[in-house]
C-alpha positions in Angstrom: 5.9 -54.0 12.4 8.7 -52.8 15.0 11.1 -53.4 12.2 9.5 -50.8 9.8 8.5 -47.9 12.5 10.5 -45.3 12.9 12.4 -45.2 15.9 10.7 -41.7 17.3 13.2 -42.2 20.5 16.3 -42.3 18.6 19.2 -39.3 19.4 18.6 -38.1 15.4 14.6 -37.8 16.0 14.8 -36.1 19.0 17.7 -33.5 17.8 16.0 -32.9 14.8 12.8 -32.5 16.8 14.7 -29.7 19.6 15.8 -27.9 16.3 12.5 -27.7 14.7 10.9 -26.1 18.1 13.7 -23.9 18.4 13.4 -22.8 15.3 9.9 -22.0 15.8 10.4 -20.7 18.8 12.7 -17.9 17.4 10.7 -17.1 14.3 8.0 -16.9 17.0 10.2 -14.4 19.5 11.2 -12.4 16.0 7.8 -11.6 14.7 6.3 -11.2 18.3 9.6 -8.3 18.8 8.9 -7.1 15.2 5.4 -7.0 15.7 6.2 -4.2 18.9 8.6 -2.5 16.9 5.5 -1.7 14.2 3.1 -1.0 16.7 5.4 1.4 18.6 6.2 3.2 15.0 2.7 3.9 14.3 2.0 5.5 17.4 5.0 7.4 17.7 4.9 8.9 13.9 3.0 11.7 13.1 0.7 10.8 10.2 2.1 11.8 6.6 -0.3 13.4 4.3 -1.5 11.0 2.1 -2.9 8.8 5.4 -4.3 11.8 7.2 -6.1 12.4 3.5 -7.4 8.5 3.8 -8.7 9.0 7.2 -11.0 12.1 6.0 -12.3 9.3 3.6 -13.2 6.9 6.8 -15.5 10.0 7.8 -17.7 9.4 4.4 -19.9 7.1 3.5 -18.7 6.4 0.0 -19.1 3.5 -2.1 -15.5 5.0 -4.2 -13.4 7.8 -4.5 -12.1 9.4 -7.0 -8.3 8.5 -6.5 -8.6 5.3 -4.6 -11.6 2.5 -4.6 -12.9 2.5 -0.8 -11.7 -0.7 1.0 -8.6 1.7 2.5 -11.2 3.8 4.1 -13.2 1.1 5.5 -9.8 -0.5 7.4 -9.3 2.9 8.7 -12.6 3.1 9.9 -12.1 -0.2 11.7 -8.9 0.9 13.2 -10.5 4.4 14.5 -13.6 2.3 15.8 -10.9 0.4 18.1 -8.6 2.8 19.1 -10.0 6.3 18.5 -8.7 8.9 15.6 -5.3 8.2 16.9 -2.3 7.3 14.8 -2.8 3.9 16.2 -6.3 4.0 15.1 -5.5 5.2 11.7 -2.9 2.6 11.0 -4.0 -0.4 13.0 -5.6 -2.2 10.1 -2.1 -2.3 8.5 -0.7 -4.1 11.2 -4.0 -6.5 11.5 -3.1 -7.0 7.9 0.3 -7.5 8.0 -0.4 -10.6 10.3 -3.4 -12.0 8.2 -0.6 -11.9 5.2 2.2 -14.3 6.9 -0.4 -16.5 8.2 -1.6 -17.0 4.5 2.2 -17.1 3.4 2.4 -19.8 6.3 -0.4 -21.8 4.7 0.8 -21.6 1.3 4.1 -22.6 2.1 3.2 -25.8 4.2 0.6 -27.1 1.4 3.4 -26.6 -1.4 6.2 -28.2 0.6 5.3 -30.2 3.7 8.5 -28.4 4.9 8.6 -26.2 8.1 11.5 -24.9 7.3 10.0 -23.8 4.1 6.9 -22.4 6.7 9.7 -20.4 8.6 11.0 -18.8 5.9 8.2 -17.5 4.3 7.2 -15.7 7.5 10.3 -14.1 8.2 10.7 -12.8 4.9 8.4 -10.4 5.2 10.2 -9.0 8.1 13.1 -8.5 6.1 11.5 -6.0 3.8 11.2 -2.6 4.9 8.0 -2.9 2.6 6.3 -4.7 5.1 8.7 -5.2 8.3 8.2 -1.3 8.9 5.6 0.3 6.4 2.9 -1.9 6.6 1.9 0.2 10.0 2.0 3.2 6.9 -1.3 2.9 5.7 -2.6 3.4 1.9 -4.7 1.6 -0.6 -1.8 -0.8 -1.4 -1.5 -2.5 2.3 -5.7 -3.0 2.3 -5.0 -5.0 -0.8 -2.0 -7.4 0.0 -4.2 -9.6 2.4 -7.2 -10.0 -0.7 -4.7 -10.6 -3.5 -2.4 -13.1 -1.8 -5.8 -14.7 -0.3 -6.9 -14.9 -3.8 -3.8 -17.0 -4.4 -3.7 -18.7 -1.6 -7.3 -20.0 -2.9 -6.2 -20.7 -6.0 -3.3 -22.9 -4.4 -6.4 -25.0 -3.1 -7.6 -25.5 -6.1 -4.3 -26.9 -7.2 -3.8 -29.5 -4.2 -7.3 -30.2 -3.4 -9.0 -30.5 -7.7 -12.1 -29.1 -5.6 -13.5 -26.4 -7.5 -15.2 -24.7 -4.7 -12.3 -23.2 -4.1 -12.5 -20.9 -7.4 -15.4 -19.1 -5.1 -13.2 -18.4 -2.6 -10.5 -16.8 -4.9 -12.9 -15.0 -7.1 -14.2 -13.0 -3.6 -10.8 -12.2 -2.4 -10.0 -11.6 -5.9 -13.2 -8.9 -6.3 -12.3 -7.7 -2.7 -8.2 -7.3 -4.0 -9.5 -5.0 -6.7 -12.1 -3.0 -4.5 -8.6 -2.0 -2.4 -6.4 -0.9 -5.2 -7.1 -0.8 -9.0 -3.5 -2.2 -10.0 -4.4 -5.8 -8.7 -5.8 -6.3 -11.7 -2.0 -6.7 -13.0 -2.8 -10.5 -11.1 -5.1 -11.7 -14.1 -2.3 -13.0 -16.3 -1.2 -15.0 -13.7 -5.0 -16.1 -13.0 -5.2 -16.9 -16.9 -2.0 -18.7 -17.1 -2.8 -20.9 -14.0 -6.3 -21.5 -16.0 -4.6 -22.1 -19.1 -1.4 -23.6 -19.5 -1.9 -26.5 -17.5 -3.3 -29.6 -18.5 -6.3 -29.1 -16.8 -7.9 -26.5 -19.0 -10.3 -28.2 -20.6 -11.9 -29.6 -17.5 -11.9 -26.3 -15.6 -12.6 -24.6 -19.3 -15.7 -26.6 -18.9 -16.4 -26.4 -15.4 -19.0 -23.4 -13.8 -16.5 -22.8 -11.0 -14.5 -20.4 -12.7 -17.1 -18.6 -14.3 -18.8 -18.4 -11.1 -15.6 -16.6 -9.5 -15.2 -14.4 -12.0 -18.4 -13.4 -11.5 -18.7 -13.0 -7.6 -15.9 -11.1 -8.2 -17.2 -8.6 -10.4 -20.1 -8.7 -7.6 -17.6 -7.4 -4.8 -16.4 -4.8 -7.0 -20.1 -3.2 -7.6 -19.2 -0.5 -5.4 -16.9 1.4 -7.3 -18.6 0.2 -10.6 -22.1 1.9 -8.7 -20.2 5.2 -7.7 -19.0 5.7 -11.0 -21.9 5.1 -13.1 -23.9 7.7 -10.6 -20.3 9.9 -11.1 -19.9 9.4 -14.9 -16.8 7.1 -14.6 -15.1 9.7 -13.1 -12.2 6.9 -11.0 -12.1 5.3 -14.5 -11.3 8.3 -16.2 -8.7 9.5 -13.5 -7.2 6.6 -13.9 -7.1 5.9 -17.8 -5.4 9.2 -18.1 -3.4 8.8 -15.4 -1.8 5.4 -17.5 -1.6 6.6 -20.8 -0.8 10.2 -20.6 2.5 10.8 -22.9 5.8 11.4 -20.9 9.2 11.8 -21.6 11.8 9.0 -21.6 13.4 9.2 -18.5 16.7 7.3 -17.2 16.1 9.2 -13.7 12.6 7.6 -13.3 13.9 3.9 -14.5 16.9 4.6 -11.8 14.6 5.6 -9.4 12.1 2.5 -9.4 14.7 0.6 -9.6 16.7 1.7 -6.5 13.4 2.2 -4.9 12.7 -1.7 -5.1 16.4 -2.1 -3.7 15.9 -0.8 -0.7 12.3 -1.3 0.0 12.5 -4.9 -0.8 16.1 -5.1 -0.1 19.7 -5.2 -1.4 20.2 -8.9 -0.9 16.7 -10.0 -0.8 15.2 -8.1 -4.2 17.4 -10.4 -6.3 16.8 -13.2 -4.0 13.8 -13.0 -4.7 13.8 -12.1 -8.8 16.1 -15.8 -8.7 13.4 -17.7 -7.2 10.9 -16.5 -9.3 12.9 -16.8 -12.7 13.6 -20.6 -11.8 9.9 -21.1 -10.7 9.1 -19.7 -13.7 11.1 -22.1 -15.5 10.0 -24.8 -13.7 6.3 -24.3 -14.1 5.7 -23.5 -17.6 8.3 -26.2 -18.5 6.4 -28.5 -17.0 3.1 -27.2 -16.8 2.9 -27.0 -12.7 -0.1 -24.8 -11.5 1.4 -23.5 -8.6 4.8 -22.4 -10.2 3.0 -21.1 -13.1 0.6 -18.8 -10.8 3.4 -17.8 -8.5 5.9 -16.7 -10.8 3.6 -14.6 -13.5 1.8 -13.0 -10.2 4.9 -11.3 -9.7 7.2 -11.4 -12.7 4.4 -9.7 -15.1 3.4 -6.3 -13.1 7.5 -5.9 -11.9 8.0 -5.8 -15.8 5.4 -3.7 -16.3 6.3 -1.4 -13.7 10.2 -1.5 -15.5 8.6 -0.5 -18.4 6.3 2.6 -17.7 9.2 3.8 -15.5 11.4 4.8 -18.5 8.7 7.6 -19.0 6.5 7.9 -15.0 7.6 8.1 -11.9 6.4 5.0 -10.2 4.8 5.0 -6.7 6.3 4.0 -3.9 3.3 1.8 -2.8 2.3 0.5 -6.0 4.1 -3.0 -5.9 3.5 -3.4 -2.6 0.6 -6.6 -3.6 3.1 -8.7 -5.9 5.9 -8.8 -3.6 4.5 -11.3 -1.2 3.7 -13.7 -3.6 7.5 -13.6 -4.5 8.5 -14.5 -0.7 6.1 -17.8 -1.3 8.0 -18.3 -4.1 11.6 -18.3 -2.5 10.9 -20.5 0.3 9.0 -23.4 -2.1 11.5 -23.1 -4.6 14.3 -24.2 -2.1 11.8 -27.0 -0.8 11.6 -28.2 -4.6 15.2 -27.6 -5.8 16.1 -30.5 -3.2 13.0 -32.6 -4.6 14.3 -32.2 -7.9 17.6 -33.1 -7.2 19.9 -30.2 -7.8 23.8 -30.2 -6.9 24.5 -30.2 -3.3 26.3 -26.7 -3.6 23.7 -24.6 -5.9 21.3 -25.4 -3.0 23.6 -24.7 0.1 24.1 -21.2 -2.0 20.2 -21.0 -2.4 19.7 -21.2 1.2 22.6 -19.3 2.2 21.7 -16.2 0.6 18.2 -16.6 1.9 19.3 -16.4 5.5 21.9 -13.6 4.9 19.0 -11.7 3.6 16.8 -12.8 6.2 19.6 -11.2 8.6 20.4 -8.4 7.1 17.2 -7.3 6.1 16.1 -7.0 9.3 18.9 -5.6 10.9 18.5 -3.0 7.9 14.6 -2.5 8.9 15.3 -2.4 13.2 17.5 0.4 12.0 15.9 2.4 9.8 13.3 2.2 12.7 15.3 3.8 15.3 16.9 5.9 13.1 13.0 7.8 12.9 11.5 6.4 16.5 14.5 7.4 18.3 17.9 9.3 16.5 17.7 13.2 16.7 19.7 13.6 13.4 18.1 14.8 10.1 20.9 12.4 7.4 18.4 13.5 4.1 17.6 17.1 4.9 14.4 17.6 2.9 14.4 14.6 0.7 13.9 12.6 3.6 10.5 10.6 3.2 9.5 11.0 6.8 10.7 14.0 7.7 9.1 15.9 4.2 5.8 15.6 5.7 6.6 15.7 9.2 6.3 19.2 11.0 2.3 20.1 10.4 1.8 20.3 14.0 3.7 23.8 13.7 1.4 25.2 11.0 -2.1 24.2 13.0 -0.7 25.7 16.0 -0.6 28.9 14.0 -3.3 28.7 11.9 -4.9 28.2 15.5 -3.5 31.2 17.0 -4.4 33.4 13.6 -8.1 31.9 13.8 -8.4 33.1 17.3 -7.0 36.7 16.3 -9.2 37.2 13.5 -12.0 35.7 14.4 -12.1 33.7 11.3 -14.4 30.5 11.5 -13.0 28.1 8.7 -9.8 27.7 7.1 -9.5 27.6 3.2 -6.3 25.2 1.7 -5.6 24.8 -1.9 -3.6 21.2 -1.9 -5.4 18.0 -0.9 -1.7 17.3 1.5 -2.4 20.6 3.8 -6.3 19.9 3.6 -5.9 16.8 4.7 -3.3 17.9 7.9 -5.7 20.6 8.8 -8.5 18.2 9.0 -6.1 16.3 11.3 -5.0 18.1 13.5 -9.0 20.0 14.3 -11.0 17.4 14.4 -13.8 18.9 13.2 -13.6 22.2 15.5 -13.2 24.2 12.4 -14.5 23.3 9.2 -11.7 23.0 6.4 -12.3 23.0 2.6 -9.8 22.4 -0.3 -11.9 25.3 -2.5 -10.2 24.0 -5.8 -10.0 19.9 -7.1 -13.4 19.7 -5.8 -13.6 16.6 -7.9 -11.7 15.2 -5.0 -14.9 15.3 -2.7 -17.4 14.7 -5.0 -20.3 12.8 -2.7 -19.0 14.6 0.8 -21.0 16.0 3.3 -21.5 19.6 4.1 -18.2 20.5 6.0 -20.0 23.3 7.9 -21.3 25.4 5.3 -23.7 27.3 8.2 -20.4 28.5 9.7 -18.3 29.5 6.2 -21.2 31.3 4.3 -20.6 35.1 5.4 -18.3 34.5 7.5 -14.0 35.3 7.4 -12.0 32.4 6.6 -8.2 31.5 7.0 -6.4 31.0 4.3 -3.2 28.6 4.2 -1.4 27.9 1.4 1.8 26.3 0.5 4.8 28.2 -1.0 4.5 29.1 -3.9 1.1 28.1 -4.3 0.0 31.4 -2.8 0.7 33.4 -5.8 -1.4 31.6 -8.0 -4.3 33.1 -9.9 -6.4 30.7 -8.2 -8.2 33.3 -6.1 -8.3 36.3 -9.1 -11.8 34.6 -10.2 -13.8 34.9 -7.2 -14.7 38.0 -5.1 -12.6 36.8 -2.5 -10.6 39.3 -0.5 -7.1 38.3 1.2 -5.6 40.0 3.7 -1.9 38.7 4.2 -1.2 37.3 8.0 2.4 36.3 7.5 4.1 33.2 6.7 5.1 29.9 8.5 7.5 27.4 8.3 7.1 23.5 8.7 10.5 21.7 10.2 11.7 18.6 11.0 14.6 17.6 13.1 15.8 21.6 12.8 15.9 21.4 9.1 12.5 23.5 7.1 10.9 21.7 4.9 8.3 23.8 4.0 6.7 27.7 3.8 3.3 28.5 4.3 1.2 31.7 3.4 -1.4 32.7 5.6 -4.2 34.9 4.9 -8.0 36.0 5.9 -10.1 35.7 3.3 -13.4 37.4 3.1 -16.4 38.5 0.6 -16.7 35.1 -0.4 -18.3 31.5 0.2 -16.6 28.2 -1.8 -18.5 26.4 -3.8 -18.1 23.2 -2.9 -20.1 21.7 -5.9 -18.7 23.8 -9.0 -19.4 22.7 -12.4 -17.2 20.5 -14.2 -15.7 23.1 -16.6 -14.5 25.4 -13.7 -10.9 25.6 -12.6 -12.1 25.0 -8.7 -13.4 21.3 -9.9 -11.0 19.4 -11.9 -8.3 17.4 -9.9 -4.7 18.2 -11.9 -4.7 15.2 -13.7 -8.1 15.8 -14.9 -7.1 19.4 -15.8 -3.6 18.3 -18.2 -1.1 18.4 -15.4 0.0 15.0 -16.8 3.3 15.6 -14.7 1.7 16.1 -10.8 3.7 13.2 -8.8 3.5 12.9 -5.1 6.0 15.4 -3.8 9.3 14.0 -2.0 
């Protein structure tokens, strides 16, 4: 017996043991540190506009909106319940997230491989993406669904190493929950199919209830948005059919721009890290039918193609493959695991792993810097293309609008974009009621705002240049008085002019007909070209 145990007293076991706990230990210290670093950025940032336009959605009680299914205004809501309608508030479920998505990386990792090292990378990868490192304390549809799709795979991984089909439950929930955060997730089915199909097992699980059964508590988890629509005549599934198919022109400048966008939101060493690891787990798996490699690989390699391709003719989000990236960090840390199990050359996997620590590194060096660059430089590098700083400055225009209300003796302020809407509802808190008087499909389902307070009384109108000069107005009785203009600045550079005005004779509708020009959102209207400004 003493012959065949290993010697756990030996000089090897206990080096290799020191280096195993202090390589905890600093993957430990580094997300701890990284961890501050996000909270400190979310409470130092003023809210952009798209967030502060999520957090009037936390207010409702909606089963869906129009734009976005609801799960985004529901992890606001928790955040606000904890800490207030702060900007900690707002964005607190993003960091919650964050966490719950590198502890499921963790577990994926360790049940794949059995190799800590393995573990530690997949946790630290994360942290090297400015994706998630820094912006996952930016909250938006995309960030509530990373946690539900990569637990959906993280079930389905079960499935593989356990053959226990109760796990198909668990993955058709997270799976319904993935989709009730952000429509896109459904890009995860082929990976879904092909992780049902192409392995040997199909048959038996072809046969088997368990799938079935998730597919349909998934469709359960979903009935929110599939309730809100019917009672809105599929409005979200309208917006967002035309929204996909809507002809564009071919476009190098859009391909460039998705493109470099993944670059340096995923990161210059660690994007094609990462597009490596999945090409040879895809290789891998569908040569020789392995579940896990098979799931892995299409999770991520199907909606980045996709993506490619509708860029040549649409601008694509900055959020929107925000889910599949994840699933690509599992991949590079098990493919490194398996590359030794399988026995390739000594040098292809010193070069494998090499590469994965200088991204590692660098990427967050990159992200600590980019985060003192906005928590704590005073310098302005982008002028008004900067991402930050575009939508930084609205603290300016409420101070006036404030000042103008108290002049006038106006009692509610007017905006026509769903951007300054959403900062005015910020910034008063309900003192004043705001309304967006056109897109009123926006709010479709909304409470009164204050309607005793608007009807028959002056209102404020603030509009951004040039939207001002529209014929928006010329329909209505309204009367506008012009009040002036101001400007919205950031780091002494303006970024935007605003028009203000006091509007009287008139009350909005805030329930117009569907063929009036004060209902339909853009897209809805033909503006197949409105993208989220710079």
């Amino acid at each position: 017996m003493t012959a065949i145990s290993p010697d756990i007293d030996s000089p090897k076991s206990q080096v290799s043991s020191q280096v195993s706990r202090g390589m905890w230990l600093t993957a430990a210290a580094i997300i701890a540190a990284m961890t501050i670093l996000r909270i400190i950025y979310a409470s130092a940032l003023d809210l952009r506009t798209d967030e502060a336009y999520y957090w009037t959605w936390s207010k409702e009680l909606q089963l869906c909106f129009l734009d976005h299914p609801p799960m985004i205004a529901w992890f606001i809501r928790l955040g606000t319940a904890l800490f207030g309608d702060t900007n900690l508030g707002v964005r607190f479920a993003g960091i919650l997230a964050m966490g719950v998505m590198q502890v499921l990386l963790a577990d994926i990792a360790r049940r794949v491989t059995h190799d800590a090292r393995a573990v530690i990378l997949a946790v630290l990868l994360p942290e090297a993406a400015l994706y998630y490192g820094l912006l996952m304390a930016k909250v938006a549809p995309d960030v509530a669904a990373i946690p539900f799709a990569l637990g959906m795979i993280w079930a389905l991984v079960r499935v593989a190493e356990s053959d226990d089909g109760r796990w198909w439950l668990a993955a058709g929930l997270f799976g319904g929950l993935a989709v009730l955060s952000k429509f896109t997730v459904v890009m995860l089915l082929p990976a879904v199919a092909a992780f049902l199909l192409v392995p040997s097992w199909r048959g038996r699980w072809l046969g088997s209830p368990y799938p079935w059964l998730a597919a349909l508590i998934a469709l359960v988890a979903f009935s929110p948005v599939l309730i809100w629509n019917v009672q809105h005549d599929w409005a979200s599934f309208r917006f967002q059919f035309v929204r996909a198919t809507a002809p564009h022109d071919f476009s190098l400048r859009t391909l460039g721009d998705y493109i470099g966008l993944q670059f340096g939101q995923v990161g210059f060493v660690l994007l094609p890290v990462t597009l490596t690891a999945l090409t040879l787990t895809a290789w891998r798996g569908y040569r020789r039918r392995e579940p896990v490699d098979i799931l892995l690989s299409t999770a991520v390699l199907v909606p980045f193609l996709y993506f490619l391709w509708k860029s040549f003719t649409l601008r694509i989000g900055d959020t929107w493959p925000m889910f599949m990236w994840p699933i690509g960090f599992a991949a590079v840390a098990i493919n490194i695991a398996k590359l030794q199990q399988d026995g390739a050359s000594d040098w292809f996997i010193r070069s494998t792993m090499r590469w994965a620590r200088i991204a590692v590194v660098s990427g967050i060096a990159m992200v600590v810097l980019i985060f003192l660059y906005y928590v704590a430089a005073p310098w302005n590098f982008l002028g008004r293309t900067d991402p930050i700083g575009a939508e930084a400055g609205y603290q300016q225009v409420a101070a006036r609008v404030e000042q103008e209300l108290d002049k006038t003796g106006a009692s509610w302020i007017a905006t026509s974009d769903y951007r300054t809407y959403a900062m005015m509802r910020w910034f008063f808190r309900g003192r004043v009621p705001v309304v967006q008087i056109n897109e009123r499909a926006r709010f479709m389902g909304f409470r009164d705002p204050g309607m005793d307070l608007i009807a028959g009384h002056a209102g404020l109108y603030v509009a951004r240049e040039p939207d001002n000069t529209g014929p928006l107005l010329a329909g209505t009785t309204a009367r506008r008085e012009p009040l002036g203009m101001v400007e919205r600045s950031w780091r002494g550079r303006v970024m935007d002019s605003y028009a203000l005005g006091k509007l009287t004779g008139w009350t909005p509708e805030l329930s117009p007909p569907p063929d009036s020009p004060l209902y339909q959102w853009r897209w809805l209207a033909g503006d197949l070209e409105a993208t989220p400004r710079a």
